[in-house]
N, C-alpha and C positions, 0 to 999 in steps of 0.2 A: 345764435349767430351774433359775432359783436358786429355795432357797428360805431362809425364816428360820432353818431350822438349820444350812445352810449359811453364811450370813452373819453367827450368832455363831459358831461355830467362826471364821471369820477375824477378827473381830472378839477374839475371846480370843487369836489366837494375836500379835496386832500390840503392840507395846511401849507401855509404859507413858506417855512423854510422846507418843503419840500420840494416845491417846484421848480428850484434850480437845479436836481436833481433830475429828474423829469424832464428836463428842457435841455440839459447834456447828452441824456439817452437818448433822447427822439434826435436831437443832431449827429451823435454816433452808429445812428442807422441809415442813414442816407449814402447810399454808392460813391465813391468816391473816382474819378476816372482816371483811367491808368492813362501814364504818358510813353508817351512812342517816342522810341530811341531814335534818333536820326541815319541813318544808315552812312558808314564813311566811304567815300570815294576818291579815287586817285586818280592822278592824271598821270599816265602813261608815257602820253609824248610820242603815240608810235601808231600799229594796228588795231589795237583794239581801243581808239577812243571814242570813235564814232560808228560803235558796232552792236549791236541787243547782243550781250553775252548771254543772256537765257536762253535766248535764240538759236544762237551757234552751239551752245552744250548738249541741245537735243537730237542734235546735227549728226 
């Protein structure tokens, strides 16, 4: 089983130009979050502006 004390001891013991390497890849692993599109909306000007159109579709 690895564990993080195992993985800086290798990480300490590996040379010096390589840790920049190492230090891109541990940040190219981190989740990145998806962004949420705004939903567009129109104004009517009539019946349905002040109406839960979810609401009515199931209707």
């Amino acid at each position: 089983m690895v564990t993080k004390a195992h993985i800086k001891r290798k990480i300490d013991r590996l040379p010096n130009e390589f840790l920049d390497k190492v230090y891109n890849y541990i940040n190219s692993l981190t989740a990145t979050k998806k962004r949420r599109r705004k939903i567009h909306t129109f104004k009517l000007k009539g019946q349905f502006d002040d109406v839960n159109i979810r609401e009515k579709a199931y209707e």
